[in-house]
SENU-640476 format. One record per residue: residue number from 1; residue in one letter; x, y, z of N, C-alpha, C, CB in turn. Coordinates in steps of 0.02 Angstrom, whole numbers, plus 50000, padded with zeros to 5 digits. Each point is the difference from the previous one (the first is absolute). Glycine has a CB too. Layout:
BEGIN
num/residuo/n_xx/n_yy/n_zz/ca_xx/ca_yy/ca_zz/c_xx/c_yy/c_zz/cb_xx/cb_yy/cb_zz
NUM/A/X/Y/Z/X/Y/Z/X/Y/Z/X/Y/Z
...
END
This chain:
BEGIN
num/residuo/n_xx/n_yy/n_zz/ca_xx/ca_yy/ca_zz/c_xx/c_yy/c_zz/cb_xx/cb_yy/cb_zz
1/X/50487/57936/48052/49930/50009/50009/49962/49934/50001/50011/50111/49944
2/X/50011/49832/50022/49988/49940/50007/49980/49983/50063/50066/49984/49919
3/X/49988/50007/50097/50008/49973/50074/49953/50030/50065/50125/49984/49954
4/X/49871/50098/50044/49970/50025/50018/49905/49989/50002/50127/50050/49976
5/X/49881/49941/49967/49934/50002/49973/49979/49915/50031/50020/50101/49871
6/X/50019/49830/50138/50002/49936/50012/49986/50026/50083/50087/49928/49888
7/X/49942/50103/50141/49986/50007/50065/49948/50024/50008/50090/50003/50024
8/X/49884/50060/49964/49924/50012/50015/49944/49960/49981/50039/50095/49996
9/X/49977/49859/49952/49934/49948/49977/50020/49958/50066/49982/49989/49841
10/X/50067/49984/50174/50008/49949/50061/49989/50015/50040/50055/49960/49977
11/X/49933/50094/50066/49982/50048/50040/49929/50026/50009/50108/50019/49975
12/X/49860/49976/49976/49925/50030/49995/49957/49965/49956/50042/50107/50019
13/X/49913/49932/49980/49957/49965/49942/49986/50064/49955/49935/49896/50075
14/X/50128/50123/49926/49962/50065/49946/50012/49963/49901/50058/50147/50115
15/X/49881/49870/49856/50022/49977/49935/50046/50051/49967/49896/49935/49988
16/X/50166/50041/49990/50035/50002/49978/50017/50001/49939/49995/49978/50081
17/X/49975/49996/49868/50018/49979/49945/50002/49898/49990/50070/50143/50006
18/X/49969/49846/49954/50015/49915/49996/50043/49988/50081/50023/49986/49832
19/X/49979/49961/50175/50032/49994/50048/50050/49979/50002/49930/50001/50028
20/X/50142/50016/50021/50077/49979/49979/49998/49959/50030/50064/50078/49979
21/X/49976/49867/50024/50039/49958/50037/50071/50001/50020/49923/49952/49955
22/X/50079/50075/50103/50076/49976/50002/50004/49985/50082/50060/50083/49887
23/X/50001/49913/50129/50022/49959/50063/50000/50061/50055/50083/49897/49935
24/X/49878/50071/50118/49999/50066/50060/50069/50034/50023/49900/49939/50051
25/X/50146/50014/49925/50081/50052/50021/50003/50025/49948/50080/49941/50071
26/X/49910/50066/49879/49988/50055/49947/49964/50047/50020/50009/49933/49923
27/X/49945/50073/50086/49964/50050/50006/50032/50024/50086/49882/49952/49899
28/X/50147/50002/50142/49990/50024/50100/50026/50100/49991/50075/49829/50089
29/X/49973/50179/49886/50019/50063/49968/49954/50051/49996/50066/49939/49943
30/X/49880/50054/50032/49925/50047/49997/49963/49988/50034/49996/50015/49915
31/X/50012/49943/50154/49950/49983/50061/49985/50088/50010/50060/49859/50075
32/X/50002/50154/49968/49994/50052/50026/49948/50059/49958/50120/49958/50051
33/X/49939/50066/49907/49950/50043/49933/49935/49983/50009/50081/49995/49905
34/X/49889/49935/50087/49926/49986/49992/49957/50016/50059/50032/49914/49925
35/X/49994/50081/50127/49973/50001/50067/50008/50074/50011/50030/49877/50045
36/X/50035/50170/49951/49976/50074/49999/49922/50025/49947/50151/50017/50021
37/X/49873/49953/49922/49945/50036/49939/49921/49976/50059/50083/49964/49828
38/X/49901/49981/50187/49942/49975/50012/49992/50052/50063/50004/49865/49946
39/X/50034/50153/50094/49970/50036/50056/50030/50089/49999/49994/49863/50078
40/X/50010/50139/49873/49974/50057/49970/49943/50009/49976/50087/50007/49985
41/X/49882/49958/49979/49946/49994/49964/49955/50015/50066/50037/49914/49890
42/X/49969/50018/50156/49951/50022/50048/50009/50060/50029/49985/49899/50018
43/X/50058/50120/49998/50004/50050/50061/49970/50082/49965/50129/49923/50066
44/X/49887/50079/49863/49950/50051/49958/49954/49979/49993/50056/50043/49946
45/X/49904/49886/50060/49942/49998/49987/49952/50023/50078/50039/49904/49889
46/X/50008/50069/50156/49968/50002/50074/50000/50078/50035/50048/49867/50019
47/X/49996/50168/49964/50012/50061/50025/49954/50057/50006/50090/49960/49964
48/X/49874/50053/49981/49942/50023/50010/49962/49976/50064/50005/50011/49880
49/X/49951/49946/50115/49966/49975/50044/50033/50004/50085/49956/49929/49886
50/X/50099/50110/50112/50048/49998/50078/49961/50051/50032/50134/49975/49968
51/X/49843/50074/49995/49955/50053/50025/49960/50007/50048/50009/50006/49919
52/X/49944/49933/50046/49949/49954/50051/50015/49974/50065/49967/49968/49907
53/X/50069/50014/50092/50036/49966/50052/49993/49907/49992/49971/50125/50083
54/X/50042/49829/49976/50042/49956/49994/49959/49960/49945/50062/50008/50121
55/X/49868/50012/49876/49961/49932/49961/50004/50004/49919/49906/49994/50100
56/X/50102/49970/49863/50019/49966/49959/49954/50027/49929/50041/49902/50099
57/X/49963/50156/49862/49926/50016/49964/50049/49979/49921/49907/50130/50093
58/X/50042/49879/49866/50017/50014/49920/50038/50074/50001/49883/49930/49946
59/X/50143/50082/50003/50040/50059/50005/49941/50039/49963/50142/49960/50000
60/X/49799/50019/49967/49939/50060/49974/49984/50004/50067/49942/49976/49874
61/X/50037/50007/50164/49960/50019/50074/50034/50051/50038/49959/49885/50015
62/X/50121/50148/49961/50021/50032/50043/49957/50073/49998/50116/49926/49993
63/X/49851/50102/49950/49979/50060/49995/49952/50036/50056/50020/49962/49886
64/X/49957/49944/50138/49911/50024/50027/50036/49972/50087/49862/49954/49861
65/X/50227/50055/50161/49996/49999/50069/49989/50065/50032/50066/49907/49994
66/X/49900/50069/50075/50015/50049/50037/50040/50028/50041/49936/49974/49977
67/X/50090/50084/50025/50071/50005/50049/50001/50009/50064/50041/50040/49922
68/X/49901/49964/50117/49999/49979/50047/49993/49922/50035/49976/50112/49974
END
């Protein structure tokens, strides 16, 4: 979980906690992992808003589209 956890701080700016240090081939192992988790995140955050169509809203704004 270390390591894991070293890759998403290197990877993002999400706060985390303290911050680890270790060597990016330590962590290259949880690239992947990190890069699935992150576009998951988006793709539930964006999905709603697909409704709308192509333009780009907050996911509160989906209530008030219209479907035509």
């Amino acid at each position: 979980m270390k390591r894991l956890r070293a890759a998403l701080q290197f990877m993002t700016t999400l706060p985390l906690g303290r911050p680890v240090r270790l060597a990016p081939a330590a962590m290259a192992p949880f690239f992947p992992l990190t890069g699935l988790l992150l576009g998951l995140i988006t793709a539930l955050r964006t999905w709603p808003s697909a409704a709308c169509g192509p333009r780009a809203l907050p996911p509160y704004w989906t209530p008030y589209c219209s479907s035509s």
